[in-house]
N, C-alpha and C positions, 0 to 999 in steps of 0.2 A: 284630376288634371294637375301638373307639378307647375309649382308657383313659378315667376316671373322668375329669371338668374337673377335680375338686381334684388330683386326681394330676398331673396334665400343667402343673399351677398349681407344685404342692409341687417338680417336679422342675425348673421354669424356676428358680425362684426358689433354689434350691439349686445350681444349675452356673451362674448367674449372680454369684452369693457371691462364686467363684472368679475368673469372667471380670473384674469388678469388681475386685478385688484385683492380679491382673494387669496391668490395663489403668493405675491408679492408679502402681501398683509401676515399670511400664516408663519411663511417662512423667515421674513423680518423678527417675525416676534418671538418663535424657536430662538433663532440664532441670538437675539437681542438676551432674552432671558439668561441662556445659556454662558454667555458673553458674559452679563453682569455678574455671575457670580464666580467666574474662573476668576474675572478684574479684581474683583474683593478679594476672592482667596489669595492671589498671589501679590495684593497690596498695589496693585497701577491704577485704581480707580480713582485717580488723584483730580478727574475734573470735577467743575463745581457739580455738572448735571448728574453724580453719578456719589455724591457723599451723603446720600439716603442706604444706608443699609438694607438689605434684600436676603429672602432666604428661598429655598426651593421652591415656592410657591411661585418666587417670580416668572419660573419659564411659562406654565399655562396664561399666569395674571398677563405677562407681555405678547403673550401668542390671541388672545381675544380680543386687548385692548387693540397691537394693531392691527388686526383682521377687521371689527369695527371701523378704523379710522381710515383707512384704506376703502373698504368699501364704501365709504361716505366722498370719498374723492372720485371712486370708479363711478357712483350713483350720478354725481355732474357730470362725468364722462361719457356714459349711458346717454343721458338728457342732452346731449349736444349733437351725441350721434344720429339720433331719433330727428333733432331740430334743424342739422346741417350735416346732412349724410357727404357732401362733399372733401368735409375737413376731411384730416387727417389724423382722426380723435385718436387711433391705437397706438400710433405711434407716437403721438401726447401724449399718451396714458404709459405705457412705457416709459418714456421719459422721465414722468413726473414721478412714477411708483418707484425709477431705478434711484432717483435722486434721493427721493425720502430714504432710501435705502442706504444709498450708501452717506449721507449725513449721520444716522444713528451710528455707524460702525468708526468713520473718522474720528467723531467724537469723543469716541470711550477715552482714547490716552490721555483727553485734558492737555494735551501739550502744544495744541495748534487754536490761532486765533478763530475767533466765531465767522470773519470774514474769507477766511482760507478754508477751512471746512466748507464753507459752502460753495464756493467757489471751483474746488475740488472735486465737491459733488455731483456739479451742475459740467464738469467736465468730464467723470468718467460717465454719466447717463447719460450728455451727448453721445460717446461711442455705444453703449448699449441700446439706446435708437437705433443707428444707424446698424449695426450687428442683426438687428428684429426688421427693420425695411429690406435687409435682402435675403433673410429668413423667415418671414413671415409665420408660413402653414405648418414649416415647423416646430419654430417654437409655439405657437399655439395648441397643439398637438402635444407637445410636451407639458407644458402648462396644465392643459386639460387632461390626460392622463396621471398627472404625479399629484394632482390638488386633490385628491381622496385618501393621499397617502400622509400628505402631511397635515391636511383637519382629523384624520386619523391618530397622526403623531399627537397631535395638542390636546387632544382628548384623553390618548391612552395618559398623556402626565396627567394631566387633572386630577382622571381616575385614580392612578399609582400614588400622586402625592397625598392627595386630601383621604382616600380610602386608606393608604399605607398608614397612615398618624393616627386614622379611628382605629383600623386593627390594633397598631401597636401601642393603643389609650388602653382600647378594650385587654388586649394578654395582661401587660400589665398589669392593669388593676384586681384582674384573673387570676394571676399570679403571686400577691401579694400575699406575704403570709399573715396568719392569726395576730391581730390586733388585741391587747391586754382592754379587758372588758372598761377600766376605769381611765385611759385614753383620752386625754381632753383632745380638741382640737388645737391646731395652732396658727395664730393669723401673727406675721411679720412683716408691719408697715417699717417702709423705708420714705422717709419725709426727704425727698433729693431736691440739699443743696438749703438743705432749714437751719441755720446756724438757732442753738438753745437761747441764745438774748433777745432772738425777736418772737418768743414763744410766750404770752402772757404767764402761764405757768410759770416760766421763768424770771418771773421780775417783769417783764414789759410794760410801760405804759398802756400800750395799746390792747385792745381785746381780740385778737388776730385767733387766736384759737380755743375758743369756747367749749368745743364740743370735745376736747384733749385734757382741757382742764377740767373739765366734767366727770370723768373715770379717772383722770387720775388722783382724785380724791380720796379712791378705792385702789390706788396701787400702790407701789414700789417703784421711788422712781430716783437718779440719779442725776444730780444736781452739775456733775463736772465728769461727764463722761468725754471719751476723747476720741474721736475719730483715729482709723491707724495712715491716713493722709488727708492731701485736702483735693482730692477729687474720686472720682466717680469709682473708676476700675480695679483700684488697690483695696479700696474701703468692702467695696459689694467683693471682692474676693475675700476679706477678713473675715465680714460678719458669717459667711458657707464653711469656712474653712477653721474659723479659730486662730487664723496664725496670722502674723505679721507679712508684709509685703518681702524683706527681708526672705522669709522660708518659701510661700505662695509664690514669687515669681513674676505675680502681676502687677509691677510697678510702671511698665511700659508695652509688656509683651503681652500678647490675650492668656486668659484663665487657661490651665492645664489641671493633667489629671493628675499631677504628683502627689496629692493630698484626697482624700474624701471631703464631701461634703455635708452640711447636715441634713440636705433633702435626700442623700443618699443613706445614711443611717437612718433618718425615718420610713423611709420606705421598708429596711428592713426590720422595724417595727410596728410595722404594717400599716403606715399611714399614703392614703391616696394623696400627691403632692404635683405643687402648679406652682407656678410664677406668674404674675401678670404685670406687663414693665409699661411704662411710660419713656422710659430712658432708651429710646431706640438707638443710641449713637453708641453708648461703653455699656451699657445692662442689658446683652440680648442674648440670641444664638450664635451667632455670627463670633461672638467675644471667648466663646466656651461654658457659657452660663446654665445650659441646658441640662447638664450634669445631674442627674438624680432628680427629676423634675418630669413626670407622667405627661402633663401639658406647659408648653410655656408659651404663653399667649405676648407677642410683640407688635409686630409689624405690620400687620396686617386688618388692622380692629373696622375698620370702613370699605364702603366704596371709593370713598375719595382717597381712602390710604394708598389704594389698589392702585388708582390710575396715577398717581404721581410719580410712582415706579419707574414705567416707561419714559423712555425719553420724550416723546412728543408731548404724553401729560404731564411730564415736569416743565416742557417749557411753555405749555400753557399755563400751566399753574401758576409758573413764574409770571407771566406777562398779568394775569389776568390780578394777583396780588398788588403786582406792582399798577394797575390801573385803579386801584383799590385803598392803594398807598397801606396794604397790610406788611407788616413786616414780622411777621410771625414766623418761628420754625416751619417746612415744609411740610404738612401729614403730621401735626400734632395731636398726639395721646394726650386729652385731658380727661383731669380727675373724677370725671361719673363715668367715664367711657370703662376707667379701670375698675372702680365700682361695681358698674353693671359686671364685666365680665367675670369678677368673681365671683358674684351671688351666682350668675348664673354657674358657673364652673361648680357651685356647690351645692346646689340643687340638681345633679346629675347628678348624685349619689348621697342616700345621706345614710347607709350601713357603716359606711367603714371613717374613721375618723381624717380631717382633713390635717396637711399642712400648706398653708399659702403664703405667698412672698410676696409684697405686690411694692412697688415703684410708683411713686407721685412726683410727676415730673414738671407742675405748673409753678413749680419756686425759681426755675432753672432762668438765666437769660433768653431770650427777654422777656421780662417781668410784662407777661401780658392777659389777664385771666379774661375773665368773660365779666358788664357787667350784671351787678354793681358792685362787682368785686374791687372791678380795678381805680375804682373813682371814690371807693370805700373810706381811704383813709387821707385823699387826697385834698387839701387846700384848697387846690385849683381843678380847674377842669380842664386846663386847656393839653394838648393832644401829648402824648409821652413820647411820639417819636422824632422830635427833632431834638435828641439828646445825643452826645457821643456812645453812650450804650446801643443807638440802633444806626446811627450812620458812619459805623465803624472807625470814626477819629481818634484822639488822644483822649484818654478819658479824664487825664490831669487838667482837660481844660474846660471840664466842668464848670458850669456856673452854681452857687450854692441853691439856686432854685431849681435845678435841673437835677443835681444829684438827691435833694426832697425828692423828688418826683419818681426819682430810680424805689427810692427807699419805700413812696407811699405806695406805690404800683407789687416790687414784692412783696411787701407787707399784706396788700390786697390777695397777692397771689397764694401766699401764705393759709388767709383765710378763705378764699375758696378750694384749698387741698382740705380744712378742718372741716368744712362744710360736706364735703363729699366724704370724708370719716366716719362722721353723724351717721350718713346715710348708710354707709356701709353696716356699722355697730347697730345702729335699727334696722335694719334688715337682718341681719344675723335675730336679733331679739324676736322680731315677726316669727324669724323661726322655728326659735325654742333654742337658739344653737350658744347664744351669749356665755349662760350661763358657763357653758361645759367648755369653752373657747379661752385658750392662752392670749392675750394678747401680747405684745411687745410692739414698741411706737420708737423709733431711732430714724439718724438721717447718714447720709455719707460723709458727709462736707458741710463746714459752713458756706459765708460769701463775706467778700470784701465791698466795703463804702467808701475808699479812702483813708480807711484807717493804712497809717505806715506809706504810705505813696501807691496802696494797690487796690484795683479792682476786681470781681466777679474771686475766681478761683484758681489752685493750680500755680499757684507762683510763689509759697512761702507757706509755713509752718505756726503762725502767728493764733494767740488763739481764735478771733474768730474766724479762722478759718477751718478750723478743728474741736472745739466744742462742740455738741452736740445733744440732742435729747437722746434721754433713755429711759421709759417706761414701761416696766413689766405688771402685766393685766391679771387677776383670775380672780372672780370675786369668791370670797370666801376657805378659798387655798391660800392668797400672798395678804400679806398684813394692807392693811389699808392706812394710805397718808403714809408711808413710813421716807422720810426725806433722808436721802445719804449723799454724803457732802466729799467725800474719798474721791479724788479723782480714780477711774476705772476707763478700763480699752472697750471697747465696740467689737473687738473679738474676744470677749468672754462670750457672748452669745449662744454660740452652739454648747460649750459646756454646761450653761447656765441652764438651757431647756433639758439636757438632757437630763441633767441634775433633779428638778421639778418633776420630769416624767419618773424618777426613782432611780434613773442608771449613773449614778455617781463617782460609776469606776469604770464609765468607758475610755477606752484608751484612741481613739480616733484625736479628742480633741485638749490639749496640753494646756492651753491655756487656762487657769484657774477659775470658777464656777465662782460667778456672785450670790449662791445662795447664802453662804456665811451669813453676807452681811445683815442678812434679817433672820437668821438662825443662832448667831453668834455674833449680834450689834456690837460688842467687846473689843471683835476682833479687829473694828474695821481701820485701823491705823495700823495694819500690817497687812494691807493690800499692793498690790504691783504697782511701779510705777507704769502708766501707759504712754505704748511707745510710738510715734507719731514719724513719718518718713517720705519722702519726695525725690522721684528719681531726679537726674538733669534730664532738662529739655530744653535744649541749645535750640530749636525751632521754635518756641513762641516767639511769639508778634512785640514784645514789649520788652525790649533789653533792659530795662532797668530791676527785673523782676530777679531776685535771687535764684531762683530755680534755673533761669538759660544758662550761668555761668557754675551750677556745680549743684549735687546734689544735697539734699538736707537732712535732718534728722531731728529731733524731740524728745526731750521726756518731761512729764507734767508730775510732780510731786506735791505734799500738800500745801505748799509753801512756792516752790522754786519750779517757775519752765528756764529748760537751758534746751536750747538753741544753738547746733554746728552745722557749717558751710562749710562743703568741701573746699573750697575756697577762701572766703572772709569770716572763718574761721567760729568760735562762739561767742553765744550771747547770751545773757542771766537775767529773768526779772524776776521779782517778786511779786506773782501778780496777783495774791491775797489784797495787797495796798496799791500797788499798782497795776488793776485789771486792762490799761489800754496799753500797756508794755513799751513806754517812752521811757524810762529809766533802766538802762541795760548797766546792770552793774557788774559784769563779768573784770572790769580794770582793780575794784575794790579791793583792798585786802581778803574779803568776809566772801567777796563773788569767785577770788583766784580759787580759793580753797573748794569752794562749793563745786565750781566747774571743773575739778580736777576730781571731785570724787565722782559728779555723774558722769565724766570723761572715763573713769575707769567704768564703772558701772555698765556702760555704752558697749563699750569694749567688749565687756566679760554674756553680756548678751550677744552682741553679734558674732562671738568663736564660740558656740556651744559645743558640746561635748558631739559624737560621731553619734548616736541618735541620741536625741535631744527628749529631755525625760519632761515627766508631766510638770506643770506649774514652773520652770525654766523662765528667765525673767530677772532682771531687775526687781527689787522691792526697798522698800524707803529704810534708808538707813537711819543708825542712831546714832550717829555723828554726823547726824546734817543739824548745823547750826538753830539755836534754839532760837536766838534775838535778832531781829532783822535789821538790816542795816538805819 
């Protein structure tokens, strides 16, 4: 016997609720994903919701997140129908799915207020109600004929992306040619955003990194290494490339392929190679980083990474932080998360030798670690976030207890990156893997406390914002303890490993090889001077900062940093005596000369010849003044 019409009415209109929510849910999240990353590539994702970086992953990640969140709306929808078959639930449900819909897509440009976007929204799903009340049977008909096509769609990417990356793990690695049987491994930590003075190793009071100063008892380590800028993107393209911001190009632009990199020469030396970044914002794919790199593990390390992505879970995220009063980076990489992923990355294979990159991103602002890290070095306990480092004021108006607090909280931050070191170096030992394991320990950039009138990074040439650690690891291949005092670049790197593995005449990488310095300790007063550079960035937030009004440049000799503004022109200290660089003697008699020879110097590096030969550079002349001012 055929059921009652209202019944066969009440049950369409109820498993329709659902089909509707779905159908809405799949294809918001398609378009959304697909969306976010034309916005990235073509540089409009300038709204706040949307300064999370993303990579192909995101069309499935945003194709399930909202097909979930939707059908958690449809499910109240469903339960109303059932409880008040009278309403007018589908065309609520309509309404409410067109709405959600069209908020994610107004959104994207960032250029309309939070209160017109919705407003907007709530005005074109009025008409698309009213469009579905005098079309009912068929758009449902539609709906439910195409929703197979597009949970089909979300799937097939899934499959393509997440399967297309195992295949192309697996060729690869497949691929690889014969590996030289005596092949160390090589791990290259990047400590982002660790200026070398608050590294105990280095002189510090504090005991911030333990487990750093532990092996490098057993290394080779460089006491006045220089960063070749003072932030993120120019630096991580030096330490790959070997070359100066100057040649590389990425001083403001993302990384290109003008240049090789050394994960690209080690692969064809046969080494399986990965990156694993914490610096989701300048150190990813998205940037050009991926370059010569079998795995590069970024953005995506959680489930919570996952749903922040989308825009409904970033403004959850947001609300829910903010009722939390957290003021952390959104989807933060922290230092076991990177950890873990390496180990594991290198426990997928232990035939072929590794090389790893990996980024520790918990020194970065805001200085916010887990604890008892962050209370570690702290005086006080009371909360770090009502400092102008998290409620985005002047930082000049600092009180002396607030910027302590900046200082104790990185400092902490500091030591929970060493801490997670530990873990990684014993775990490599559980292995068996230490021993045979290059190590190397450097950072990007330092950070500012107010030295000079500035804060965090990115705005001047000063040194702490460009010192840097640098320690090279192997026990029983590199001298141990051996302390070198020469200022050196941060893009000797790739020479320098190559050098170690035996290839000391490869021509990929020009910059000059620190093996010397513990081969030939003699030589080491005829090293480079390192060359230090800052494009203009007329868009930071803090006009006072050298870098808005022109760009800059460095060189660190053993004696003399000189310091030119394209603008306010140069600046000379001697910061053997005077390591906080308050004394700009560039006016002096003793500074005109000096500044006029690293002025020539400067020069004759940046016109090099039509291809630019190996070891090319600045080196420390012998007519730089003996006696200091």
């Amino acid at each position: 016997m055929a059921a009652p019409k209202s019944e066969t009415a009440k049950s369409i209109r109820s498993d329709s609720t659902l089909l509707i929510a779905a159908w809405f849910g799949v294809v918001a999240g398609l378009a959304e994903g697909i969306s976010y990353l034309l916005l990235q590539e073509l540089g409009w994702a300038s709204g706040s919701m949307w300064k999370l970086p993303a990579s192909m992953e995101i069309i499935w990640i945003a194709s399930f997140f909202d097909l979930l969140l939707y059908l958690i709306a449809g499910l109240g929808f469903f339960l109303l129908s059932r409880l008040f078959p009278a309403l007018p639930v589908l065309r609520s449900a309509v309404f409410v799915y067109s709405a959600m819909t069209f908020v994610i897509f107004l959104q994207f440009p960032g250029k309309l207020h939070v209160a017109a976007v919705v407003f907007l929204g709530l005005g074109l799903a009025t008409a698309c109600a009213r469009w579905y009340q005098k079309h009912e049977a068929a758009a449902v008909r539609f709906w439910r004929r195409t929703l197979p096509w597009a949970v089909g769609l979300a799937v097939f990417s899934f499959c393509a992306i997440q399967g297309g990356n195992w295949i192309r793990e697996r060729l690869a690695i497949r691929n690889l040619p014969q590996h030289s049987p005596s092949a160390p491994n090589i791990l290259v930590i990047v400590l982002d955003t660790v200026r070398a003075d608050h590294l105990s190793l280095y002189g510090y009071a504090r005991a911030t990194s333990p487990n750093i100063d532990g092996f490098a008892k057993e290394s080779v380590w460089f006491e006045n290494a220089v960063a070749t800028s003072s932030w993120t993107l120019p630096s991580h393209a030096s330490l790959l490339t070997g070359r100066y911001p100057y040649e590389h190009g990425a001083d403001k632009r993302l990384f290109d392929a003008r240049y090789p990199t050394l994960a690209e020469v080690l692969q064809r030396h046969g080494y399986r190679t990965g990156a694993f970044t914490a610096n989701l914002y300048w150190f990813g794919r998205r940037e050009g980083f991926a370059r010569g790199f079998i795995r590069f593990e970024d953005y995506f390390q959680s489930l919570y990474a996952m749903c922040v992505r989308p825009f409904y879970g970033r403004v959850m995220d947001n609300l829910l932080r903010r009722a939390l009063g957290n003021k952390d980076l959104p989807a933060r990489k922290l230092a076991p998360e990177v950890t873990s992923e390496t180990l594991e990355w290198i426990d997928g294979d232990r035939e072929k030798p590794f090389f790893a990159f990996l980024n520790y991103f918990d020194a970065h602002k805001p200085y916010l670690p887990p604890e008892p890290f962050l209370t570690k070095f702290a005086a006080s306990k009371e909360r770090f976030y009502n400092t102008p480092m998290f409620d985005g004021s002047d930082f000049t108006k600092m009180t002396a207890d607030q910027l302590q607090l900046d200082i104790d909280s990185y400092d902490g931050a500091i030591a929970f990156v060493d801490d997670a070191i530990g873990r990684l170096l014993a775990g490599l030992q559980v292995r068996g893997a230490l021993s045979n394991t290059l190590v190397v320990v450097t950072s990007d950039h330092g950070e500012s406390f107010g030295e000079h009138g500035m804060f965090t990074h990115r705005n001047a040439l000063y040194l702490e914002g460009i010192r840097v650690p640098l320690i090279f690891y192997w026990p029983e291949h590199l001298p141990a303890g051996l302390r070198v005092q020469q200022p050196i670049s941060i893009a000797a790197l790739p020479a320098t490993v190559l050098e170690i593995l035996g290839d000391a005449k490869q021509p990929e990488f020009p910059h000059p090889s620190l093996v010397h310095f513990w081969r030939n300790p003699s030589a080491q007063a005829e090293g480079q001077i390192p060359l230090a550079e800052l494009a203009h960035m007329p868009d930071e937030p803090f006009k006072r900062h050298p870098v808005v009004h022109g760009a800059m440049k460095s060189l660190l000799s053993p004696r003399w940093h000189y310091i030119v503004h394209d603008k306010f022109g140069a600046e000379l200290y001697n910061w053997v005596q005077d390591s906080a660089e308050l004394n700009n003697l560039v006016g002096t008699p003793e500074g005109k000369k000096v500044a006029e020879e690293f002025s020539a110097l400067l020069q004759g590096m940046l016109t090099p010849p039509t291809r630019a030969s190996r070891g090319s550079g600045p080196r420390s002349s012998s007519r730089e003044p003996q006696k200091t001012p």
